[in-house]
N, C-alpha and C positions, 0 to 999 in steps of 0.2 A: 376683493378676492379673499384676504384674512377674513372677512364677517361670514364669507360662502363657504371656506375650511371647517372653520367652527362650527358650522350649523352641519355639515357633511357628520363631523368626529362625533355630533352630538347624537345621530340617528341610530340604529343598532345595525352591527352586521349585517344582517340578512337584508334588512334595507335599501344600505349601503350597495349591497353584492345586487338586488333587484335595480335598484336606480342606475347601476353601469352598466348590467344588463343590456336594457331598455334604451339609454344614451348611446351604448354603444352600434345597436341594432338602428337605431332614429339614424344616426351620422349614416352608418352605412346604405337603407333604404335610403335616404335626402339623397346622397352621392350619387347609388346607382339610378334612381328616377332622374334625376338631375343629367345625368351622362344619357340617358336613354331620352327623352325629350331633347337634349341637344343636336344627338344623332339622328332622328328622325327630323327633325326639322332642317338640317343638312341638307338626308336626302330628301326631302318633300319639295325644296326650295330646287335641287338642283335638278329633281324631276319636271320640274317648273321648267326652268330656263331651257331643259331637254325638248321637252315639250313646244315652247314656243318655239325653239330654235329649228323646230321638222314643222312646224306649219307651213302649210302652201296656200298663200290666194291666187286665187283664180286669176291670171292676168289680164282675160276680157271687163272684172270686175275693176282691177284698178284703172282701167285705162278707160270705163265708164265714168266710173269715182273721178278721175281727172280731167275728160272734159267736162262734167257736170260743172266741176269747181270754175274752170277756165272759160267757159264759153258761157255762165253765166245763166244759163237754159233752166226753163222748169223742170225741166225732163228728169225725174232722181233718178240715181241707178238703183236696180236688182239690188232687194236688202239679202245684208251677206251677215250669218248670226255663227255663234261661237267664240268669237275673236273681237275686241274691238280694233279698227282698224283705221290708221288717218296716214294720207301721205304730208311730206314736210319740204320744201322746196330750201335753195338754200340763202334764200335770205330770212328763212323762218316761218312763212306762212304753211297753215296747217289749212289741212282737205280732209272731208272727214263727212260722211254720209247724213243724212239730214234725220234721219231715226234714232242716230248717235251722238248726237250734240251736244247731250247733258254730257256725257263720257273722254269729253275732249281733253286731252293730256296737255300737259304745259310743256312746253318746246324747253330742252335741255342743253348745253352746251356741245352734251358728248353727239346730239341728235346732230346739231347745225353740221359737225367734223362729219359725220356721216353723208350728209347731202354735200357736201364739201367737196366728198372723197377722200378727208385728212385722215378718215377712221374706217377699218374694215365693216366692225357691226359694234354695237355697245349693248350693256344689258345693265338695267336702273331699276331702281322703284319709285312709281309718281302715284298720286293724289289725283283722279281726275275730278272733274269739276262738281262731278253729283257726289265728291267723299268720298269716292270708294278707292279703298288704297290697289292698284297694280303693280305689275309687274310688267317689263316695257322689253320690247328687243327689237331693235331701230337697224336695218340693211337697207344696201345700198339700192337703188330703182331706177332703171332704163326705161323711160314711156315711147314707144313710135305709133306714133300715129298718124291721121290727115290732119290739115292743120293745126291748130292750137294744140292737140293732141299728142304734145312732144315735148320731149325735157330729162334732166337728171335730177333726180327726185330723191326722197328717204320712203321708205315704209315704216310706220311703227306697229307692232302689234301686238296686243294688251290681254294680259288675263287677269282676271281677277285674285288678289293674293287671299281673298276668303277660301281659296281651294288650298292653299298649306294652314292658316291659322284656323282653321275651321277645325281639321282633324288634330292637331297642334291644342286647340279647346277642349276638345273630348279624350285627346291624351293625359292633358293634365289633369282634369278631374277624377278620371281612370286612376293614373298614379297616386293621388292624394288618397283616393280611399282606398287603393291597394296599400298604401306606404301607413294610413293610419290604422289599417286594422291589420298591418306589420309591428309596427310600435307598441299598440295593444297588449295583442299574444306576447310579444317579446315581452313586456312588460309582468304577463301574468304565465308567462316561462321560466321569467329569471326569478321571480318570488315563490314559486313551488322548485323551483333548482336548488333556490337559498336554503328554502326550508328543509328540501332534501339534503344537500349536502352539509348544512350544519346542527342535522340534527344529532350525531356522535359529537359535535362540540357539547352542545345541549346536554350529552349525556352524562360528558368529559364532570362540566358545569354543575350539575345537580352530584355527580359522585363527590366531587371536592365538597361541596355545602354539607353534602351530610358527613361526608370525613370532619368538617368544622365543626358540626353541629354533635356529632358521635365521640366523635376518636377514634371510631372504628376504620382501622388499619388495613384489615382482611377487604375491605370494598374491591373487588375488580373490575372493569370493563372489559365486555366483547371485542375482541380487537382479530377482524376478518383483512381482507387482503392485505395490498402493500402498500398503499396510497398513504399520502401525509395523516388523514385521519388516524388511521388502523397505525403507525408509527407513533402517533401522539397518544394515543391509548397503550400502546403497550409502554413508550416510557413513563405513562402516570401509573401503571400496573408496576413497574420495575421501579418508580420512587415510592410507592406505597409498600412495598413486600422488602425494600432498605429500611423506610423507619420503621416498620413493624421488628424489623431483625435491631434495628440501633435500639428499639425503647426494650424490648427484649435484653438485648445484653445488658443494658443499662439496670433495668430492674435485679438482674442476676448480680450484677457488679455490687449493688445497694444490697441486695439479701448475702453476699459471699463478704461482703466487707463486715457488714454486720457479725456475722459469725464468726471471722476470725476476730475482730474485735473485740469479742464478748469475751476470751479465752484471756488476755494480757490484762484487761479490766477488771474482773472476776479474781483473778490473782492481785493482782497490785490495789482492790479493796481491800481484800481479806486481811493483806499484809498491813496497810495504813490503819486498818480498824484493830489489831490486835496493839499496833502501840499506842493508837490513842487508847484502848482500855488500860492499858499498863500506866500513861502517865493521868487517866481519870482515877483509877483505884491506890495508884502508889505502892502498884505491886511490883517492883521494877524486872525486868528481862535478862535474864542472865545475859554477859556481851558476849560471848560467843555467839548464842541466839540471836540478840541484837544487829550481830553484825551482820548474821547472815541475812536478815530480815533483811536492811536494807540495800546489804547483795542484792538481793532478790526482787528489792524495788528500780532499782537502778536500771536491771537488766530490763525489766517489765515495761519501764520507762524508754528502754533504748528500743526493745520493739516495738513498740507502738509508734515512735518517731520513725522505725525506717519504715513501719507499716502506712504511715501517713503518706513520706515520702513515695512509697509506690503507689498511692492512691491517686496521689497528686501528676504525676507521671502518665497512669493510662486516662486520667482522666478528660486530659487534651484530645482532640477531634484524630480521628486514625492521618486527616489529609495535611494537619498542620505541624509543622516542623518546629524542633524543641529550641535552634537556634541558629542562626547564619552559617551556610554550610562554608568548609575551607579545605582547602587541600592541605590535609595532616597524612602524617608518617604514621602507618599505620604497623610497621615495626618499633616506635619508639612510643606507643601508646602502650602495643604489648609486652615492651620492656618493663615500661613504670607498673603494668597491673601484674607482672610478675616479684616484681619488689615486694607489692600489698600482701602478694597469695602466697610468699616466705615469710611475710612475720607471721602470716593466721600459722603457718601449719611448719613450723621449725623443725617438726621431724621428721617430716618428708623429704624426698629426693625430687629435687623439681628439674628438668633440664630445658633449653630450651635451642634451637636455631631458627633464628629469625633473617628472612631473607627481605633486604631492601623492600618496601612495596609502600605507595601514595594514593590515597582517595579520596573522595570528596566527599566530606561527612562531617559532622557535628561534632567536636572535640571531645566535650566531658561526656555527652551521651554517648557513641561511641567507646571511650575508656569506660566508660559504666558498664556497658553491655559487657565489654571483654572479662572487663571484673570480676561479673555475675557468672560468667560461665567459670572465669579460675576456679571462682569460691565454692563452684557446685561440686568440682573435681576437689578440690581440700576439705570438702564435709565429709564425702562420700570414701575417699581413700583410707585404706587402712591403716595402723599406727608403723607408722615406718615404711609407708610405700614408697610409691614414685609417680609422677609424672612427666608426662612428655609433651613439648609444645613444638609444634613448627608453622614456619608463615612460607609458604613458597609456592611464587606467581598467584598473589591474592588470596589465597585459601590456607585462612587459619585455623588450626588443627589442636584439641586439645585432648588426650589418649590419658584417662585416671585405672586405676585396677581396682575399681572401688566391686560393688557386690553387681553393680550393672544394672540396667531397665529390662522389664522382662518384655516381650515383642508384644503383648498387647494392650501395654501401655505405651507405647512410642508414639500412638496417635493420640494423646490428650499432655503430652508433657509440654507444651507453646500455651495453654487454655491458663485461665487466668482460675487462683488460687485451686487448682488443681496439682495432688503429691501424692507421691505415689505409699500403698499403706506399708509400707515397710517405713517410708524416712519423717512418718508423721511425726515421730517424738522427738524429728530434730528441731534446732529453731530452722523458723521461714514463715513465709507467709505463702508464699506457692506465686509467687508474684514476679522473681527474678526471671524467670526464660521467659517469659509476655514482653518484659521490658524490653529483653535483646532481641526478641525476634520481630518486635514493630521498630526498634533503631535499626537492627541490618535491612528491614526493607525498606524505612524512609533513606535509604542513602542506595540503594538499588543491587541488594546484596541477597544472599540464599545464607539459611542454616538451617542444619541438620543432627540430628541424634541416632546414632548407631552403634549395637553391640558392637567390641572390639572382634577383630579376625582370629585370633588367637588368647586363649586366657580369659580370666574375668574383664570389667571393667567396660566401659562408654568412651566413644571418640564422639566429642563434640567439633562439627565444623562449620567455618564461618569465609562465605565467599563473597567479596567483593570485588565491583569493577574500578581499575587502577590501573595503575604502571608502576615499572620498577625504578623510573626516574621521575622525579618534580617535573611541571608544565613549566616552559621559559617564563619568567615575568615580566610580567608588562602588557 
């Protein structure tokens, strides 16, 4: 059975899908020819028994037939044709016309009960003597006659069973060649079905090869009704137009990294090559200059490290999570990045009301997001403003009076090192709201950017699903 598996797995599809076909059609024709010779043979048999069971002999014939027998006389009787015919007395001897003798049935138990009178009638099948198989039906017989010519008797009366296996022969050969050129067709139905119905797999098959053999992304499939087919083409259509869109961002990600890169690099060369010329020439650099030089290296240094760090951040798969999620206090995160977002900006007014609120999210990423959004509000607010923070029933709110987003950039401020050209000559990489806005959705959250109602300035808001109490432990 394993060795008939494996050679099944080893064949191809459409083969496979022909061969069950065909098997399946075979069992069903075998079945039905099988049920349909069984049923005719039923009735053919019990048209039989019907049959003999309405024969009438002629009683002046029996009762010739029995003195023949008894009286021992040359005299045969009137041959009687259709039926073979023999009476049975009840010690067993058989009577039986002298034209009929090869045809003579072999006396039965159920026959004896019958001459008996033990048994109303019986119906058997015997062998008479010339081979030929019958069909026997043995009732009871009253003989009166003149002398000899009297007695209780049996009649038995015999057909031949060639009149059921006869048409029973020509049935089954009938059904054999109906059932093999059933099996056939079926055969050469299910292999143009296969072929039909797997040739969009075929299609499926050749599109993926040449997407391996290409890389070409754009490849689509026809993909018509609703059937599994026309489903399985539209999702290799909908995985083909993801990684087209994923190597796309990706290439964008590698040319926008690049480019901000080039800007920190380019400075912190410039900077390293003017001291090594200083200590190649022994021209030394005034320290003030000095000093600032490697200000300036430092700084160049620190961006480029937090630029790495964001690099390294989106560079994770959008599906996989930065790390075990927990149910943290999502007031007491925005407490601590309110701490951070007072020492950046001491001469601001920061205020905040934070209302109880718990959700299930990533800890530092999460405080990181929140971070990024404080720090956007302390870049952007003026020297001596203020800000406003509130957390209540899940939605974190952060209201800066800085100069504000103008409305038609509010749809590219989430896109990755995009700034808007006003705050280009701040530091940044354009990388912080990317970051927050794939942590608030991996934890199953909304944010948004919107002119404030009144006044200058951008309310940043950040909603997630929580409660205002911790889940029981345990």
């Amino acid at each position: 059975m394993t060795g008939l598996r494996r050679r099944l797995r080893a064949l191809p599809l459409r083969s496979r899908l022909a061969l069950l076909v065909t098997t399946a059609v075979a069992v069903a024709v075998a079945a039905a020819a099988a049920a349909c010779w069984f049923v005719t043979q039923q009735q053919l048999e019990h048209q039989l028994d019907k049959t003999l069971r309405a024969s009438k002999v002629d009683q002046q014939y029996l009762l010739e037939l029995y003195t023949y027998c008894k009286s021992d006389t040359s005299q045969e009787p009137r041959p009687f044709t259709g039926v073979t015919v023999q009476l049975i007395d009840a010690q067993g001897t058989v009577c039986i016309a002298p034209e009929a003798v090869s045809q003579k049935l072999p006396v039965s138990q159920e026959d004896l009960d019958v001459a008996k009178r033990q048994r109303a009638y019986t119906l058997h099948s015997e062998t008479a003597d010339n081979g030929v198989d019958m069909r026997v039906y043995t009732s009871p017989l009253d003989v009166r006659g003149p002398g000899p010519a009297s007695g209780s008797l049996a009649v038995s009366i015999a057909r031949p069973m060639s009149e059921v296996t006869a048409p029973l022969s020509t049935l089954a050969w009938v059904l054999v060649l109906v059932a093999g050129i059933g099996v056939v067709g079926a055969g050469a139905a299910g292999l143009w079905i296969a072929r039909t119905g797997l040739r969009p797999v075929d299609d499926l098959a050749h599109a993926v090869e040449r997407v391996a053999e290409t890389e070409d992304l754009t490849i689509r499939i026809p993909a018509e009704g609703e059937d599994e087919i026309a489903r399985l083409s539209r999702s290799f259509n909908s995985m083909t137009s993801s990684l087209a869109i994923s190597r796309d961002r990706q290439s964008q990600l590698i040319a926008d990294a690049g480019h901000e890169l080039r800007t920190p690099l380019t400075s912190l060369r410039t900077n390293i090559e003017l001291l090594s010329r200083s200590d190649d020439t022994g021209r030394a650099i005034p320290p003030d200059d000095r000093k600032a030089l490697m200000t300036s290296v430092k700084a160049q240094m620190t961006e480029l490290a937090a630029l790495i760090g964001d690099l390294q951040e989106l560079s994770r798969p959008d599906a996989a999570q930065p790390g075990p999620l927990q149910v943290v206090a999502l007031h007491d995160i925005a407490r601590n990045a309110l701490q951070r977002a007072r020492l950046r900006g001491p001469e601001l007014t920061i205020t905040d009301e934070l209302a109880p609120w718990y959700v299930r999210a990533e800890p530092a990423a999460l405080e990181r997001a929140v971070v990024n959004v404080l720090d956007n509000a302390v870049k952007f607010s003026p020297a001596r403003g203020s800000i406003q923070v509130t957390l209540h029933r899940g939605e974190l709110t952060v209201r800066d009076h800085g100069p504000g987003i103008p409305t038609e950039e509010l749809p590219h401020v989430f896109d990755r090192f995009w700034r808007s050209p006003s705050a280009r000559q701040l530091p940044g990489s354009g990388l912080g709201l990317s970051i927050v806005a794939r942590t608030v959705q991996q934890a199953g959250g909304e944010i948004s950017l919107r002119p404030a109602d009144e006044g200058r300035g951008t309310v940043a808001s950040i909603r997630l699903p929580g409660a205002p109490q911790p889940p029981p432990s345990g």
